[in-house]
C-alpha positions as CSV (number, residue, x, y, z in Angstrom):
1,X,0.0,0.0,0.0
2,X,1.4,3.1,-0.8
3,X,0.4,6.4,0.8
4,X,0.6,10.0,0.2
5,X,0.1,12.6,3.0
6,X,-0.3,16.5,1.5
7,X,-0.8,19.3,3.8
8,X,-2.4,22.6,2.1
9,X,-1.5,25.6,4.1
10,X,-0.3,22.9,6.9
11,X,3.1,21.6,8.1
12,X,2.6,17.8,8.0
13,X,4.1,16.9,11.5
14,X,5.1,13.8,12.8
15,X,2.6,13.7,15.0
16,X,-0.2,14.1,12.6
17,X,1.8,11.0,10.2
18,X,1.9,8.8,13.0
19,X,-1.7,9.4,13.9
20,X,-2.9,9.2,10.5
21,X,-0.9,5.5,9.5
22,X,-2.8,4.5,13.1
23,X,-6.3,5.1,11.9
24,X,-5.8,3.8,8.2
25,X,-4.8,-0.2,9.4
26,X,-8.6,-0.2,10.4
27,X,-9.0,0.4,6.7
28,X,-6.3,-2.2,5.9
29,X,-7.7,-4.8,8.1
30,X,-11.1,-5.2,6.7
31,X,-9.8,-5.1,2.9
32,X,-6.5,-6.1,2.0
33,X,-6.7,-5.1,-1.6
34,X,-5.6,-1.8,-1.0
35,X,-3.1,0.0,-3.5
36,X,-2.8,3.4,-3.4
37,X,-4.0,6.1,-0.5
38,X,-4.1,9.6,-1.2
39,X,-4.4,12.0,1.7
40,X,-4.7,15.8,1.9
41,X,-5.4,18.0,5.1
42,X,-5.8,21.2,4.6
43,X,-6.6,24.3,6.6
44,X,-9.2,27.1,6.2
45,X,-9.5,29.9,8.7
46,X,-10.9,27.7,11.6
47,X,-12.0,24.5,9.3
48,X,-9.9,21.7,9.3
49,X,-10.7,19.4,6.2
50,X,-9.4,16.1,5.5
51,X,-9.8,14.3,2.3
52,X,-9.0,11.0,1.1
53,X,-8.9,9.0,-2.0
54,X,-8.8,5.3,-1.4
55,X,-7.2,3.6,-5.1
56,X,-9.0,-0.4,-4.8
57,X,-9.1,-2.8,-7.1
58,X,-11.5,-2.1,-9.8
59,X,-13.0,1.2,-7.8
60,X,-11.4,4.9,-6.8
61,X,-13.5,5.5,-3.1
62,X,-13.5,9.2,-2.3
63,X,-14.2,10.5,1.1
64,X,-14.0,14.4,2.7
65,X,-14.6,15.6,6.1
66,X,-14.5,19.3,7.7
67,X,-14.5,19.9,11.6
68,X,-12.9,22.4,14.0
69,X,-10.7,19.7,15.2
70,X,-7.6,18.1,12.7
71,X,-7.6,14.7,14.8
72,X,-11.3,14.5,14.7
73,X,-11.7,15.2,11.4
74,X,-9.5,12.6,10.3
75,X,-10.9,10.2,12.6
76,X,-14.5,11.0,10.7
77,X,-12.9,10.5,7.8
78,X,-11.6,6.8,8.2
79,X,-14.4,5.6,9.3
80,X,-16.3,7.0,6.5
81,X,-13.5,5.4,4.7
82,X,-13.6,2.1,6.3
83,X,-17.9,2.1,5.7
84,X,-17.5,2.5,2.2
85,X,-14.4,0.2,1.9
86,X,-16.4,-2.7,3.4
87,X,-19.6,-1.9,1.2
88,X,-17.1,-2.9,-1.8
89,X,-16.0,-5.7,-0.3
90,X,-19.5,-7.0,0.6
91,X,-20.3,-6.6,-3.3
92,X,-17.2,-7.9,-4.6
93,X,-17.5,-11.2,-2.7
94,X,-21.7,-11.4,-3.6
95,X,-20.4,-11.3,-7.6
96,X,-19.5,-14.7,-8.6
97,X,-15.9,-14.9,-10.0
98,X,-15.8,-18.2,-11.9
99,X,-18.4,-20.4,-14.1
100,X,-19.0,-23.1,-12.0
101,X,-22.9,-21.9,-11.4
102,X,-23.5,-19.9,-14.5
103,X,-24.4,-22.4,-16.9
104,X,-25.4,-26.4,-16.3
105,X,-25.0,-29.0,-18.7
106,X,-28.3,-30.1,-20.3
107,X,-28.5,-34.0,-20.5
C-alpha cells in the first residue's frame, strides 16, 4: 500500500503522520486489496478538512470531512472510509468470479 500525506497551508508533522498511518490499518484490516491512498489535510481559517482518496481494485472511493478539530476530522474520515471500503467488499464477494454456477449442462 502506498500512501501520500499532503498538507495545504499545513506543516505535516510527525505527530499528525503517526496518527494518520494508526487510523488507516482499520481500513487495511477489513480489505486487504488496497493499492494506493491519497491524503490531503488542509486548513481554512478555523475549518480543518481532511480528504482521502482510497485507489482499490477495480473502484477509486472518495471520502472528505471538515470539523474544528484536525484529529477528529481525520478520525471522521476513516471511518467514513472504512464504511465505504467494506460496502465494496460486501459486493465484490456477492459477484460470482468463476463459471462453475452460471451455466449447467443439459443432458
Amino acid at each position: 500500500m502506498n500512501l501520500n500525506l499532503t498538507g495545504r497551508h499545513l506543516e505535516i508533522t510527525p505527530a499528525i503522520r503517526e496518527h494518520v498511518l494508526s487510523k488507516l490499518d482499520k481500513v487495511k484490516r477489513h480489505f486487504d486489496n488496497v493499492i494506493d491512498i491519497n491524503v490531503t489535510l488542509s486548513v481554512d481559517k478555523l475549518v480543518q478538512k481532511a480528504e482521502a482518496n482510497v485507489h482499490v481494485s477495480g473502484k477509486n472511493i472518495f471520502a472528505e470531512t471538515e470539523d474544528s478539530n484536525l484529529y477528529v476530522a481525520i478520525d471522521a474520515l476513516v471511518d467514513s472510509l472504512d464504511r465505504q471500503v467494506l460496502k465494496h467488499k460486501e459486493k465484490h464477494t456477492a459477484r460470482r468470479h468463476d463459471e462453475s454456477g452460471k451455466h449447467s449442462a443439459a443432458e
